[in-house]
N, C-alpha and C positions, 0 to 999 in steps of 0.2 A: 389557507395553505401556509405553514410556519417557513420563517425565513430560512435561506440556504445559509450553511454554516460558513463561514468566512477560509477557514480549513478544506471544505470541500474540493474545490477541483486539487490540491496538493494530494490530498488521500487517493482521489481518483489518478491523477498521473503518477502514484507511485504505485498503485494495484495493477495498472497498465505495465510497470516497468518491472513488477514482481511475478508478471502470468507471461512478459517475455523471456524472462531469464528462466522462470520455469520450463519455457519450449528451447530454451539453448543448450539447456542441460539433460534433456531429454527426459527429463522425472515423471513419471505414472501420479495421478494424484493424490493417494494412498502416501506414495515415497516427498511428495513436494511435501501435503499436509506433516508428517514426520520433518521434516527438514525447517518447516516455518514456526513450528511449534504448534501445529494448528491440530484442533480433530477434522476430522472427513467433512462431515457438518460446516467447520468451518471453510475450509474448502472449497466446497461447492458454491459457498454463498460468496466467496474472493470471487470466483470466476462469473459467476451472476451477475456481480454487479453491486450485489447490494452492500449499501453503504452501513457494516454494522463494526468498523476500526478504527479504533481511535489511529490519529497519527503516528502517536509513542509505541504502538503495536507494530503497526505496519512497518516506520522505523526498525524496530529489532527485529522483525521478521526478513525486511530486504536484507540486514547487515548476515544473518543466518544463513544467505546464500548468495555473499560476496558482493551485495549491493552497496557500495555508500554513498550516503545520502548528504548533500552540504545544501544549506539553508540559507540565504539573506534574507534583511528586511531594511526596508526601504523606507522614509519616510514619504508622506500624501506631496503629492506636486505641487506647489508653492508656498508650502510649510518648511521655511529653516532657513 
């Protein structure tokens, strides 16, 4: 089984915060897909689950419907 990507749960918690804003604004997924830059296809597979976005996507997609997104990083625990 190949390693999880170090990225992943960030992409996951921002596909979570992109399929809420999508239910707050009350978008069809036709009008979301249009609005995130996405096709349908794409779409379907946000709400799926599956993991096929990069972060820098999802990034421009949330900011496409008023999401922003702020970032730290931290360094390893008893490093510094």
């Amino acid at each position: 089984m190949p390693a999880k990507s170090p990225s992943a749960p960030l992409r996951a918690q921002l596909r979570v915060r992109i399929l809420s804003r999508i239910a707050e604004l009350k978008l069809k997924d036709i009008e979301a897909a249009a609005e995130l830059g996405f096709s349908p296809g794409q779409m379907s597979r946000l709400r799926q689950g599956v993991d096929i976005f990069t972060l820098d996507r999802l990034i421009d997609a949330a900011a496409h419907i008023g999401i922003s997104v702020r970032m730290s990083a931290t360094r390893p625990y008893g490093q510094g």
